[in-house]
N, C-alpha and C positions, 0 to 999 in steps of 0.2 A: 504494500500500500504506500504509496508517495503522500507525501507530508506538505499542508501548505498552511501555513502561518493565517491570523486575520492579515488581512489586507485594511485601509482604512475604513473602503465602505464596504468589505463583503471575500467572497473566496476569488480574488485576485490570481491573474494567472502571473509567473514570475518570467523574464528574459535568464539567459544562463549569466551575461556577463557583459564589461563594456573589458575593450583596449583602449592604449593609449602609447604612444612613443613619440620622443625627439631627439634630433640629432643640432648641437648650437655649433656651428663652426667655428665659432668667435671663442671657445673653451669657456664657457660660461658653466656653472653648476644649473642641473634641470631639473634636479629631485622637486622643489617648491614647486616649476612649474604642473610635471607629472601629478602632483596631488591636488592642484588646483583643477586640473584634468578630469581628474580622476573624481573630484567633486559634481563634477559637473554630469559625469555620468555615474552617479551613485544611484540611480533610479533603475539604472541596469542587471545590479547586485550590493545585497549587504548585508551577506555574508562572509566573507572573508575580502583582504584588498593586498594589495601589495606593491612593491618599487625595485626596482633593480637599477642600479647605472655602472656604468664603466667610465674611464678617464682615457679617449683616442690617443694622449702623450705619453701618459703611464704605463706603468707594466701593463706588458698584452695579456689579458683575458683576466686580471684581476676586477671581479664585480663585488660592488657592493649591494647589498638585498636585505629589506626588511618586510616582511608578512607579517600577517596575524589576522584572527578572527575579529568581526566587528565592521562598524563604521567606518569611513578615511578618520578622524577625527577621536575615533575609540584607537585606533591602530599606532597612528603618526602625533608623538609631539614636535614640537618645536627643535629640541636638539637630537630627536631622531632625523630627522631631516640635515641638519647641519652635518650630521656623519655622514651623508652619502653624497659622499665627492664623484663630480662628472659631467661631462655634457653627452653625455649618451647616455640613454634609459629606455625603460617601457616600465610601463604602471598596468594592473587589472587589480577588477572590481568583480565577486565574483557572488552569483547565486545556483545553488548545484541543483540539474537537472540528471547528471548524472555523474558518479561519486558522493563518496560521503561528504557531509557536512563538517570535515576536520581540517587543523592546521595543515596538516602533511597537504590538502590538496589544494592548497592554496598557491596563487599563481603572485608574478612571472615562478616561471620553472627555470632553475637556473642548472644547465648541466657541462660537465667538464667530459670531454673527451678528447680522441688522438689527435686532430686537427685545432683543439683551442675549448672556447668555452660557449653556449647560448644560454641565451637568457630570450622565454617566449612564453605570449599572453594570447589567449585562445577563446573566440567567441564563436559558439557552437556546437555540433554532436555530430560524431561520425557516427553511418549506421554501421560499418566494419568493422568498427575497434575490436569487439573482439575476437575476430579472424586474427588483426593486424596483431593483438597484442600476442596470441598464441604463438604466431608466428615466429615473433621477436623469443618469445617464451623458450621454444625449442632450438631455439640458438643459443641458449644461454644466457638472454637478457632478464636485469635484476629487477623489480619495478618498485618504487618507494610509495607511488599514486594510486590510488585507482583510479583517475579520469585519462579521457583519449587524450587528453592536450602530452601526458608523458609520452606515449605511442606514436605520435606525430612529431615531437621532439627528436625520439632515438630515429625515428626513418629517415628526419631529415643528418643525422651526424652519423646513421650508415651511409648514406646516398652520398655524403660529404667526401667520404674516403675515395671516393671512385668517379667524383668530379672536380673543375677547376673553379669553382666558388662557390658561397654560401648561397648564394641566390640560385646559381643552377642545381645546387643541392634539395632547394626548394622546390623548385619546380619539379624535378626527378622524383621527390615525393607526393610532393599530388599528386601524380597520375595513380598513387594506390590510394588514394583517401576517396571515402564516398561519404559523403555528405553535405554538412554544412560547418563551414569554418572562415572565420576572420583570423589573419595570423598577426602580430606585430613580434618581428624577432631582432634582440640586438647581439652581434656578433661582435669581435673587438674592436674594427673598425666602419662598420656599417649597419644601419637599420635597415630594414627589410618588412616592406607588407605584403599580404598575401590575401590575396580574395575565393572562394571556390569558384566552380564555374558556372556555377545555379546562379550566385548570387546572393544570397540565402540573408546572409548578413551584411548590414551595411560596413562601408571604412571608406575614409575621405582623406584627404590630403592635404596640408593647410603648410603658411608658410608665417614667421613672425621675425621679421629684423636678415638676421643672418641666421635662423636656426627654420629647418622643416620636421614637421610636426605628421603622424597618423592617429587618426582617433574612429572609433565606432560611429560618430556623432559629433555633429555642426556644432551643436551648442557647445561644445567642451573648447573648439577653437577659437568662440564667440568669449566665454570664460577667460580667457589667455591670451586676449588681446591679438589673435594672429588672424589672420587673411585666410578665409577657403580658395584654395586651388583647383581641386576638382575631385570626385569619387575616384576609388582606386575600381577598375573597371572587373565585372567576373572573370573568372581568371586568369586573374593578371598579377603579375610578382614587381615589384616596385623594388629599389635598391637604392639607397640614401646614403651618399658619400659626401668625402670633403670636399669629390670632385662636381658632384650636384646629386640632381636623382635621375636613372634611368628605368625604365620598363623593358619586360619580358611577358610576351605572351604568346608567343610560338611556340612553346614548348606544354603547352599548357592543354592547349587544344580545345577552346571555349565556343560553343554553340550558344550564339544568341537564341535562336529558336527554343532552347530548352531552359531557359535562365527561367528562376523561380525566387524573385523575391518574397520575402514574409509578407504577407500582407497584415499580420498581427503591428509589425513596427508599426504602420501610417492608424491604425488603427489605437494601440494602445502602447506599444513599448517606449516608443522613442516618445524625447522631449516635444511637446509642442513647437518650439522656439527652433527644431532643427529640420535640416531639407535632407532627404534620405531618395538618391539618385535622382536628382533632379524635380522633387518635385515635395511643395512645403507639408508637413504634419500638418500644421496647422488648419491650411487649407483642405486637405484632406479628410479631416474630420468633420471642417466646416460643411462641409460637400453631403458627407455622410447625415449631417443630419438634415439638411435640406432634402436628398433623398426621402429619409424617414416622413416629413411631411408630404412629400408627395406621392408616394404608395403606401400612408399610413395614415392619413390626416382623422382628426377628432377635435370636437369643439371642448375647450376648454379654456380656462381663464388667464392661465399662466405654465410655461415652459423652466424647467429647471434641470442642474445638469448633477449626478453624483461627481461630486470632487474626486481628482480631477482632471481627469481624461473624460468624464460625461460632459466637461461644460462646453467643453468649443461645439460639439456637435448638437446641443440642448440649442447654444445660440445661433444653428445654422437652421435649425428645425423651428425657429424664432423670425427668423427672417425671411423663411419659406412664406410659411406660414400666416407671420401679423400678428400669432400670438403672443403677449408680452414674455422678455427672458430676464427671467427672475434668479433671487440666490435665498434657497430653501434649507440649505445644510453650513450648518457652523463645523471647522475640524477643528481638532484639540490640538494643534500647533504643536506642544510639549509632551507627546504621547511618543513616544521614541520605541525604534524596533525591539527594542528588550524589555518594556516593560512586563510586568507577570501577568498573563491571561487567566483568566475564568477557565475553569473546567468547561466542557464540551457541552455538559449539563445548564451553563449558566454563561451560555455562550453571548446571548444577547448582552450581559453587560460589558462585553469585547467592542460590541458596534456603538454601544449609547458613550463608553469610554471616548472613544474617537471621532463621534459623531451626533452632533446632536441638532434638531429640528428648529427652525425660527418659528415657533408657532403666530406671530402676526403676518408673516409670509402667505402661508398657507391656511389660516384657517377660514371656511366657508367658502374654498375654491374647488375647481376642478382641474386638477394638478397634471401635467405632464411631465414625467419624470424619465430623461435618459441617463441611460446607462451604455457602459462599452462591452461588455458582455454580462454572461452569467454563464457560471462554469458548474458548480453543483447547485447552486439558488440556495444554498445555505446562510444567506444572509440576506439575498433579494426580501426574502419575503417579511422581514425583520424590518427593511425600507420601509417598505410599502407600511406598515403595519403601524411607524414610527408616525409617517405622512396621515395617517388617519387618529392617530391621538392628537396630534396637534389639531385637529380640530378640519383638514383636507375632505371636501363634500365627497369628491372621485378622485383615484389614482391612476392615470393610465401609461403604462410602461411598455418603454419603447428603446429600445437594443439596436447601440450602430453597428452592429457584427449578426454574422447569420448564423443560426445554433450552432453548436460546439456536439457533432456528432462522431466525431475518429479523434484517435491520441495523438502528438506529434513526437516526431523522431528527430529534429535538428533542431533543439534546444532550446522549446518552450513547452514547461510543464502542465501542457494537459495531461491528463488522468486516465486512468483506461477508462471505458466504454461505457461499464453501467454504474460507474461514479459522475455521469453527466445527468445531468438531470432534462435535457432533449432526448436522451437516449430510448427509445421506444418509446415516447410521449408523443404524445399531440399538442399544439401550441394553445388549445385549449387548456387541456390536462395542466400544462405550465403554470398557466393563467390563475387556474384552482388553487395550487400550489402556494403563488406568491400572493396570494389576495387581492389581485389587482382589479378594474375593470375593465378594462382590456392590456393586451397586452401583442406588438408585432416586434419583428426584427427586421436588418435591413436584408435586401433581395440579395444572391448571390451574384447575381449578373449585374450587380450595383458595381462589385467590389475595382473591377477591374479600371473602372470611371475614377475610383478613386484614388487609382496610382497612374493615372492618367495616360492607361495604357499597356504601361509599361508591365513586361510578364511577372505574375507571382504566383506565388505557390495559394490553395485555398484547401488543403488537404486534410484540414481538421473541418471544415465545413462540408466540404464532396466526398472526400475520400478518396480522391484523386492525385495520388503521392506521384510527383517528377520522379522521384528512387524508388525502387521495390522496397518494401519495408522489412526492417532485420526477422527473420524468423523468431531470434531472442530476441525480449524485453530489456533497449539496451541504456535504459533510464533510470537504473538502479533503484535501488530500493532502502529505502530513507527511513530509520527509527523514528517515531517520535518521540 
């Protein structure tokens, strides 16, 4: 059974992870800016986080690395940062979809072998790994991890032995990875990103003074003061030197026809504030809920969105519409990811802890209330429930994603099958469930309007997986 935390308003689905890397020419220390980076994509994981740098003048392949479980801000003081000399680094942020939830699996990964040293940050899920990992296994390989990100590591510092750089080493290992992975690798004297060939995950390229930057995510470069340059393209191997940065993508062998971006990112993962191949979140959700008003319209008083991935689409459903876009939900700013939860039993005071109702908003209205999913409705119907104490005439709920009917395999933690609560339901059935008065989702053949195009994957909604899916459950399996 896989484990998922409250969320602020409900069973939240998680991303595995963000990256982050930069290369300063100028010998500047990056560690500060890596963690400011790294803040910026904390929405991506937080559960463990980490730093690695190296110094391009100093001893070759001496890195410095500090991880730990937590927050950036639980992990990094002040003069841990000061210890890590360098103007080479990568940073990740990490929430496990699959490996345990411990130190040990906590990224950058930093490994020593024949040719030198890596240090690499991994956003994503092979469906292979463990083919790959066997593989390595029966060669004698030790594993200290249980995630693919170690598996992807040693293939690239085998590949390394029997080519003429890191980067071709790179690429020589893709060609055995199947799935979904963002790479950000620093070597002693070069960064290095790596995109799959789906697509799958975002990573961008940004540039600030004399130093270039990779990140999962616009915002992180907006964070840090530096210039977007442009997405690192599906796959595609980028190389970041003193000499500048060059590309590789011949070796890669990338089929635009097959590329399969998440469509989850434009939907729920990523920042509002970031553009994810070309094309804004922001807008994207706005779109989404304009949508919703127009194959879902209902007369009602006022529009409001669950914080806070509901509200940009609340407010596009607003504008559709004409009906007013209102703010129905106060969040508890000061409720941080550790504090101690309520038994399962006494689950509802998780949601009222985090979230609570402006009853002069809502009372004597007939409320529209968007949401960006629902995964088990384990809390939906707690919303809903809240919105009618406060005094709400009607609740009608409306979903800028289309059921959550299959599990995903590249590194976001849906659930299996009959942990979804669309699972053999009716959207009636649903409706019951959360006590609502009505209740739609957005259309599937919405989705692709919303990435303006461009191909993505919709495999948790269809069931229509770009990759054959692993015969093993390769999502691990999570205590609570």
């Amino acid at each position: 059974m896989m484990q998922m935390d409250f969320d602020l308003a409900g069973d939240k689905l998680r991303e595995e992870c963000g990256v982050f890397g930069i290369y300063d020419f100028d010998g500047n220390d990056v560690s500060s800016t890596i963690y400011y980076g790294l803040f910026a994509l904390q929405h991506r994981g937080q559960e463990s986080c980490g730093i690695a740098v190296s110094d391009t003048e100093g001893p070759k392949g001496k890195v410095f690395v500090r991880k730990g479980m937590g927050l950036c801000n639980e992990v990094f003081e002040p003069e841990h940062l000061e210890q890590l000399h360098g103007n080479l680094g990568v940073g990740h942020v990490r929430y496990s979809t699959a490996g345990s939830s411990t130190r040990e699996n906590a990224q950058p990964l930093v490994l020593n072998y024949v040719k030198g040293t890596l240090a690499l940050a991994h956003n994503g899920n092979l469906v292979n790994a463990p083919e790959l990992r066997r593989e390595l296994e029966y060669t004698g390989a030790i594993f200290q991890t249980t995630i693919d990100s170690e598996v992807i590591a040693y293939h690239i510092a085998r590949a390394r032995i029997n080519t003429p750089t890191v980067e071709a080493a790179v690429a020589e290992a893709m060609k055995k990875l199947k799935g979904a992975y963002s790479l950000v690798i620093m070597s002693p004297r070069k960064l290095i990103g790596a995109r799959d060939p789906y697509g799958f995950k975002p990573l961008c390229i940004g540039k600030r003074d004399n130093a270039y930057i990779l990140a999962s995510e616009t915002c992180a470069l907006e964070t840090i003061g530096a210039q977007f340059v442009r997405d690192v393209e599906p796959g595609e191997v980028v190389t970041i030197t003193s000499e500048g940065i060059s590309s590789n993508r011949e070796m890669c062998l990338p089929d635009p026809s097959r590329e399969a971006r998440c469509i989850f990112e434009y939907i729920y993962f990523a920042r509002p504030d970031s553009v994810f191949d070309g094309v804004s979140v922001y807008n994207s959700r706005i779109q989404a809920g304009r949508f919703l008003a127009m194959d879902s319209p209902v007369d009602a008083d006022l529009v409001v969105g669950v914080p806070e991935s509901g509200n940009a689409a609340a407010l596009g459903y607003s504008m559709e519409s004409g009906i007013p876009y209102g703010t129905a939900f106060v969040k508890n700013a000061y409720v941080g990811r550790t504090f101690i939860k309520p038994k399962q039993s006494s689950r509802e005071s998780a949601v009222r802890i985090k979230l609570n109702v402006l009853r002069e908003a809502v009372a004597g209205k007939r409320v529209i209330m968007i949401d960006d999913s629902i995964v088990r409705g384990t809390t939906s119907d707690l919303i809903v429930h809240m919105l009618r104490e406060a005094g709400a005439k009607e609740v009608h709920v409306r979903i800028s994603a289309p059921p959550f009917l299959h599990p995903c395999y590249f590194g976001t933690d849906i659930p299996s099958e009959d942990q979804l609560i669309a699972h053999n339901r009716t959207i009636e059935e649903i409706r019951q469930i959360l006590g609502a008065d009505s209740l739609s989702y957005l259309k599937l053949e919405r989705l692709p309007q919303m990435a303006e195009g461009r191909p993505i994957c919709t495999a948790c909604f269809s069931g229509e997986y770009p990759i054959e899916p692993p015969k093993e459950d390769i999502r691990g399996n999570f205590e609570p």
